[in-house]
N, C-alpha and C positions, 0 to 999 in steps of 0.2 A: 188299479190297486187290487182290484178283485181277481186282475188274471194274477196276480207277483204272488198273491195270498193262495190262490190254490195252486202253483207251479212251486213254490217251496214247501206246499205241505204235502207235495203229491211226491215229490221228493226232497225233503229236507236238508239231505246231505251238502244240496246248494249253498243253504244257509248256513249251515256251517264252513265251511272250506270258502263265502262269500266273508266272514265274521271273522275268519284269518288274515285274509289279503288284506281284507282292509284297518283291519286292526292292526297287520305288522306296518304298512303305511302309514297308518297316524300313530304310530310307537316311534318312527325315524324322524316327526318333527321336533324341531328342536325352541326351544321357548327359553334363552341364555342358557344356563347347564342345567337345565331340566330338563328330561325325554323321558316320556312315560314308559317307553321299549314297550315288543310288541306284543306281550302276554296282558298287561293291562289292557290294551288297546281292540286286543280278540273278545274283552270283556265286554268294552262299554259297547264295540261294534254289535257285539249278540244281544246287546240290551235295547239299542237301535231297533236293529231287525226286527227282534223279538216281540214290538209293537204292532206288526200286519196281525201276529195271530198265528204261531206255528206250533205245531206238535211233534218233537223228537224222541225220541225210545234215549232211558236213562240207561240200558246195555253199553253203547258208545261211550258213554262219559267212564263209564267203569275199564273199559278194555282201554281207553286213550291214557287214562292213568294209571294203571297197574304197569303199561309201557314205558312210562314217561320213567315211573318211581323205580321200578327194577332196572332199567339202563344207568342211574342216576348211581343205585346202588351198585348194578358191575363195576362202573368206571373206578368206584372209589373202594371197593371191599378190602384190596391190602392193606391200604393205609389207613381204612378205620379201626379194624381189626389191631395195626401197629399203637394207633394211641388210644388204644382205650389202657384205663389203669387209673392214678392220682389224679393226674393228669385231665381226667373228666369232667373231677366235683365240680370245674365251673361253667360248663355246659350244663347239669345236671343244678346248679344253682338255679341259672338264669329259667331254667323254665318252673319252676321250684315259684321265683316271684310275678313269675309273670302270671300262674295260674292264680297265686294270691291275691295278688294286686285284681287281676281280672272277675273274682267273685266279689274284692271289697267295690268295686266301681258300681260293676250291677245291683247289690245290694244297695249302694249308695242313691241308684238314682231309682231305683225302685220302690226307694220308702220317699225320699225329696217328691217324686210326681205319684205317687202314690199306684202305682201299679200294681195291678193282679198279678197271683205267681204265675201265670199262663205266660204273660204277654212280655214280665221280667225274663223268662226262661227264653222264650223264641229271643229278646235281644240278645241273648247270653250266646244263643247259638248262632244269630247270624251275627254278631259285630264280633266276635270269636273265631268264626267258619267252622266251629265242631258242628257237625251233623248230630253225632250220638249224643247232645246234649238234649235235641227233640226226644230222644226214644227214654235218656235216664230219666227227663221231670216229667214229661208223659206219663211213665209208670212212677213215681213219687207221689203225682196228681192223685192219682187213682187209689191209692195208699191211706190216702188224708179223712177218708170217711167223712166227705163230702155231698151232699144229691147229687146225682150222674148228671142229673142238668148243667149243675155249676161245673163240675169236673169236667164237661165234653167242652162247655163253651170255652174254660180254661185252656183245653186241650187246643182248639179253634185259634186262638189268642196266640197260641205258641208257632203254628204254621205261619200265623199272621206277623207277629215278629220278628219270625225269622225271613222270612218272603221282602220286609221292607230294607231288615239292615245286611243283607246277606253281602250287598254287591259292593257294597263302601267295605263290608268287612276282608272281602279280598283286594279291592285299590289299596285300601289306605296302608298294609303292610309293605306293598312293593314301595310306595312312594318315600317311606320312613327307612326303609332298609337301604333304595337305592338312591335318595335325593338326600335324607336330613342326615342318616347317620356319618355321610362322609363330610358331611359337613360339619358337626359336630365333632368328629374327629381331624376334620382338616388332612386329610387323605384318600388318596382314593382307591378304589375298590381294586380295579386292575396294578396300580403299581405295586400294592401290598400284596396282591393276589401272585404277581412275579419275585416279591423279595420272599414270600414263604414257599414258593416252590424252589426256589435257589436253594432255603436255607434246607427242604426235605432231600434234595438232588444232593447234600452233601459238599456243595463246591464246583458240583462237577455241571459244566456247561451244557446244555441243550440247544443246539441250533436249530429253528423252526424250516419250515419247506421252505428253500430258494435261497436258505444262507449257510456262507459257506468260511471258514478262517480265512485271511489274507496268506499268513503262512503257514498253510497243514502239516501238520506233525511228521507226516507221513508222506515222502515226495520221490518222482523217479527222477535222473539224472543221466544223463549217455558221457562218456569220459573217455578221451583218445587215449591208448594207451602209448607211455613216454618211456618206458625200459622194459628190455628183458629180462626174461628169468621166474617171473610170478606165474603163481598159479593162482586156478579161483577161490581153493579154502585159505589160502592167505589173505585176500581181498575180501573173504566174508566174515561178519559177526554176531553174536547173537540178535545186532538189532541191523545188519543189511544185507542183501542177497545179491548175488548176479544169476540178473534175468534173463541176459541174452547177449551170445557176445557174436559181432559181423568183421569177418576178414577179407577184404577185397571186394565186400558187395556179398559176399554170403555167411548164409547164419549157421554157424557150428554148434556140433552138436553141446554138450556141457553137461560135467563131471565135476566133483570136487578136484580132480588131480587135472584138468585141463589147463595147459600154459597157455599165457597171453605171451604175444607177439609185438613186436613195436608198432604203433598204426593200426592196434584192433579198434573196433569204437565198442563198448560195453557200456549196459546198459545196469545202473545199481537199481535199486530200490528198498527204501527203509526210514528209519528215523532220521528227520532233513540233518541232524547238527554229525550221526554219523556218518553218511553219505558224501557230506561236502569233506568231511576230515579222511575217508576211502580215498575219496575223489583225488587230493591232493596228491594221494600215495602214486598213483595211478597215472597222471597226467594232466593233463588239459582239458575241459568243460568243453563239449562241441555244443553250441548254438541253435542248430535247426540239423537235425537227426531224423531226416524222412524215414521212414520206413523201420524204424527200431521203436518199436513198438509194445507191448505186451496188455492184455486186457484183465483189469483186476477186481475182483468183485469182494463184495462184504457179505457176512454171512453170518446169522445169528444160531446159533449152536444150544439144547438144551444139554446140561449136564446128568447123565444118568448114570455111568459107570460108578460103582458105589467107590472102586480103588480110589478116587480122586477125592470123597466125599473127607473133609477134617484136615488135608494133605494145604498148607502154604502152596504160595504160585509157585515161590521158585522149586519145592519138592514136586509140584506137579509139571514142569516144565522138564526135569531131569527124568521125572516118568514115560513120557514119549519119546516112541523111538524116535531116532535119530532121525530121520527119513521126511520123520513125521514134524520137528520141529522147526523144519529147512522151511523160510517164505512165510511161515505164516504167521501174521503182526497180531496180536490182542490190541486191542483199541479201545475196548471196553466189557463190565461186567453190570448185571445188570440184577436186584435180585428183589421180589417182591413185588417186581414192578417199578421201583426203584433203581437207577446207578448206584454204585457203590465205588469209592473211590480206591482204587489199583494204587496197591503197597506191599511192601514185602509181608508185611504181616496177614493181610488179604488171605483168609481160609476157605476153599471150595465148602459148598450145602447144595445137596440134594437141588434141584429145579432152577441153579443160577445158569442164568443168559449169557453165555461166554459169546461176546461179538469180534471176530478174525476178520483180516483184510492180508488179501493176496491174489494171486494166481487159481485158479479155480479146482485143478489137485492136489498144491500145497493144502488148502483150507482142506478140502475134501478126506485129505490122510490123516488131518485132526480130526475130523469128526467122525471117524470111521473108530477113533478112538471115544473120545467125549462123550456123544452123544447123538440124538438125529438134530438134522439140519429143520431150520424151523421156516416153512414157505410162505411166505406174507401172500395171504388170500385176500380176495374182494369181497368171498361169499362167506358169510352168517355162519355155526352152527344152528341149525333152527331144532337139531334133535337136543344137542345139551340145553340150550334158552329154553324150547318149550319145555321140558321135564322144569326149567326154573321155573319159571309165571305157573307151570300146576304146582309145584310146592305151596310157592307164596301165598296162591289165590287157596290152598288149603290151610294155611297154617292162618289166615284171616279169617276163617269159618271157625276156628278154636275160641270159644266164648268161655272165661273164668269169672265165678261169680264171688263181689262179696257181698255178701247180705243180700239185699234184693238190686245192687248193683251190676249189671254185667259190663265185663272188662272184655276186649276184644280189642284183637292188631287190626284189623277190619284188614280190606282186600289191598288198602297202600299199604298199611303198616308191613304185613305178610308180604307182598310185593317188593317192601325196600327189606327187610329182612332178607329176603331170599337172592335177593342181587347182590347183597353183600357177601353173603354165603359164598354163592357160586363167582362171585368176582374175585373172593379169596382162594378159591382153588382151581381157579384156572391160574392165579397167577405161580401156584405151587404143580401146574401141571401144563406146562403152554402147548403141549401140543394138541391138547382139548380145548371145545368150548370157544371158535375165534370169535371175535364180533370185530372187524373193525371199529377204529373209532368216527368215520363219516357216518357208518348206521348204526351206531348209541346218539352221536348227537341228534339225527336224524329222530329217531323215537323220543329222546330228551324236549325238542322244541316242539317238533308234531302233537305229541304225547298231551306235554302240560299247553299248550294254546287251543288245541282242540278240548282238554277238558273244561276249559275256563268258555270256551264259546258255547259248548252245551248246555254249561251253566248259566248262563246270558242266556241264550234263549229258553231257557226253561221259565225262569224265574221274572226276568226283564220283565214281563208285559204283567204279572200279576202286582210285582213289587210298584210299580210308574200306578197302576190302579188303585192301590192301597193307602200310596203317599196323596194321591187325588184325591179319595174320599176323606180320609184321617185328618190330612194335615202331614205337614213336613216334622212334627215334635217327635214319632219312632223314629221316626230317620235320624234324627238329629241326636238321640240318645245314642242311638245304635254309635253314631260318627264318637262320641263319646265313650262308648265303650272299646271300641277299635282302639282308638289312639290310647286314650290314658297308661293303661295299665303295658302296649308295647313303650313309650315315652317314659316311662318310670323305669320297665326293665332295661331299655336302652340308656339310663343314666346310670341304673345300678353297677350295668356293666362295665362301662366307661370309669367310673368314678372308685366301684370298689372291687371290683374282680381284675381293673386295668388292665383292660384288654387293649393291648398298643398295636395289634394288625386289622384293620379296616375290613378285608375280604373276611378272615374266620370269622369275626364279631359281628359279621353282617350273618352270615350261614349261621351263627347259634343263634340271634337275633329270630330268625326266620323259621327256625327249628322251632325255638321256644311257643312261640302262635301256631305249630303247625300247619305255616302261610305257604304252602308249595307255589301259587305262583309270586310271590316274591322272593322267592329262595330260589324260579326259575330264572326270573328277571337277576338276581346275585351272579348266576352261573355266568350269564350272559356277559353281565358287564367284569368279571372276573375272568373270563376267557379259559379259565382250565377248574380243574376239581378240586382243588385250595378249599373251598367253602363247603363241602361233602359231608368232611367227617363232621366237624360241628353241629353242621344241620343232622346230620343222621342221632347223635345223640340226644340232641337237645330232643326232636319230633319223637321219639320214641319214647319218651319221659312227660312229655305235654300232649302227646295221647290218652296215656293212662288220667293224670290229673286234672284235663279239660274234661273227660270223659265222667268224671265225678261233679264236676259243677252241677248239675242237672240236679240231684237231689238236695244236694247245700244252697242252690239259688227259690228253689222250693220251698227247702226251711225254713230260710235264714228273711227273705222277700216279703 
């Protein structure tokens, strides 16, 4: 034990990246429908560890989550941005009671067992997880024109409270977010998380990697021809082409004025239900057409050309040349990060995604018009991300005071600020700023499991000491504190705000507490970014108002 104890603290990093494996491992057991998932599990494993005796630098915790929460905010800055408005008041509610509810509990059980306001306030901040609620009744303490004796032990009392209920205070939000609230709701997080990206997508289908229509829209055909006389702009229409036509085994050249011959085989391509109805004109459907081939790619186009910007599809369709409209299919539009659903009324704006499917210089003579072609990278911008995380991590150093309160976005707040920021204007600028979405998730789960392990091992060995000497009674407040006042706002919700989608109700839920890893645990078992924007508003609102506890648990305790 004594090599394990100085070989983690000689390098720590062990213990942590040890406090993930094993914690995503006991996140994947399953106990009927319960699974802790593996952000809880990075928890209790660091609180394990955390018993040899290790010493980690709080630098890490800080950088794992400024990544975690700015990735969280790229993913989702269109669409927060799109709903904010009325639409809010009831994110902007739910945290509204949750901070009330959360000072009446504390209060409550800190006059019932009779506690100091030191010892009240650290429960306030670990069964909460507000940090800055140590720093607001710290300075409240110190306020009270107290003896420094009393005032320091107070102060003492508050580290100590918060050190015992810290760790129940980040389980118990995943497990209510991910186990009770669908249960209560009798739904689940990922179904609802799919029927509200349906309902955001407009109608408009998303097929995930590896799935594909039984009958795609868009289909080639080879057709023997059966009369003379035709040429190929007869055979074409706005919605099919001829790709390639072989006479005798060889492939002719092709014109709009080029005659078919009886016995050519040609090759159409286009919308299947025109195609088959060409087809008919045409001849006979040949079977297996070795060698009549052509290779079709998709291509995601940004629009910049202002001429197009206000112009309907079909006035921007009549705007390209001729040349330019031959082959090449619109399949989709894409705007904000969003589809949008293709109609005649459908108006071009600045930065929408026009996605073409063709021949690789049909597309190409569009987009020579439209705009630049947009190249799906593997690699990062790390010049635009980094200018984000310096924004963020500056606009978290910005402290507003009221009275002897300070108010601060702290380094997440600023952090998810700034992702949203710059996730809204990349989506109004795509050929800036890539990130894929394997390295967001990637920082997303890295990000928040590694802060929650740091956390575990920071705190784990002093808090398991505390409950030794003391007794399990903080603990057991603290557990008290935790649940109640989310249990109350999770009924408020349910009951009077009738929140009827599971996944968002869970993300304002999670907002509300401020509980980032249950709101990571949300992401997970939601599979997309459904639960973003809720979360993003609620935590921004329950920043501010947790962040005032501190001196009301003071007063009022």
């Amino acid at each position: 034990m004594i090599f394990v104890k100085a070989l983690l603290n000689s390098c720590p990093e062990i213990a942590l990246f040890l406090a993930i494996a094993i914690g995503y491992g006991i996140g994947k057991i399953r106990f009927g429908s319960f699974q802790l998932g593996g952000v809880a599990g990075s928890l209790l494993a660091a609180v394990a560890i955390s018993q040899i005796g290790i010493h980690i630098d709080s630098g890490i915790k800080v950088v794992l989550f400024a990544l975690f929460i700015y990735a969280v905010g790229f993913q989702s800055g269109p669409q927060f941005f799109r709903s904010l408005g009325r639409q809010s008041m009831r994110e902007v509610l739910m945290a509204v009671v949750l901070a009330i509810s959360g000072l009446l509990t504390v209060v409550t059980v800190a006059r019932i067992f009779h506690l100091d306001k030191g010892l009240a306030a650290g429960i306030a901040a670990g069964g909460l997880t507000q940090s800055a609620i140590i720093g607001t009744a710290s300075s409240a303490l110190e306020k009270m024109g107290l003896p420094l004796a009393q005032v320091q032990q107070m102060q003492g009392n508050v580290a100590v409270g918060y050190a015992v209920t810290y760790i129940f205070g980040s389980l118990g939000p995943i497990i209510l977010c991910v186990n009770v609230l669908p249960w209560l709701t009798k739904r689940g997080i990922r179904e609802d998380a799919l029927k509200a990206e349906a309902a955001q997508m407009g109608g408009v289908h998303i097929y995930a990697d590896g799935e594909q229509p039984a009958l795609p829209e868009l289909v080639g055909r080879v057709f023997t021809v059966g009369q003379a006389g035709l040429a190929v702009h007869q055979i074409e229409t706005p919605t099919v082409t001829v790709e390639q036509i072989r006479r005798k085994g060889s492939t002719l050249g092709l014109t709009p004025d080029t005659q078919l011959a009886i016995g050519d085989e040609v090759l159409l391509f286009g919308h299947r239900a025109g195609v088959m109805e060409a087809g008919q004109v045409l001849g006979t459907e040949v079977r297996n057409a070795e060698g009549m081939d052509v290779t079709m790619v998709r291509r995601d186009i940004c629009l910049t050309n202002k001429v197009f910007f206000g112009k309907t599809l079909a006035e921007c369709v009549q705007m390209l040349a001729a040349s330019a409209r031959h082959g090449a299919h619109l399949i989709g539009v894409s705007r904000d990060g969003k589809p949008v659903t293709i109609n005649a009324d459908l108006r071009a704006v600045s930065g929408d995604i026009v996605s073409l499917y063709g021949t690789n210089q049909d597309v190409q003579r569009v987009a020579t018009q439209l705009g630049p072609i947009l190249t799906k990278s593997i690699k990062t911008d790390l010049v635009f991300h980094g200018f984000g995380l310096v924004l963020g991590l500056l606009m978290g150093l910005i402290v507003i005071r009221m009275g002897s309160v300070p108010l601060t976005l702290g380094s997440g707040g600023g952090a998810l600020l700034s992702g949203l920021l710059f996730g809204w204007y990349q989506s109004k600028h795509s050929t800036k700023g890539n990130m894929p979405l394997a390295s967001s998730s990637l920082l997303v789960d890295l990000g928040l499991s590694g802060f929650v392990a740091v956390t575990g091992l920071q705190t784990g060995q002093q808090a398991v000491a505390t409950i030794i000497e003391h007794g399990v009674t903080v603990f057991m407040l603290g557990v008290v504190v935790t649940l109640v006042p989310l249990v109350l706002t999770m009924l408020f919700g349910r009951y009077v705000l009738r929140y009827d989608n599971t996944a968002v109700f869970a993300g304002a839920l999670a907002g509300s507490r401020s509980a980032n890893p249950a709101f990571g645990e949300v992401l997970n078992k939601a599979g997309n970014s459904v639960p973003t924007t809720p979360f993003a508003i609620t935590y921004a609102v329950a920043n501010v108002l947790l962040t005032l506890l501190g001196p009301l648990v003071v007063a009022f305790s």
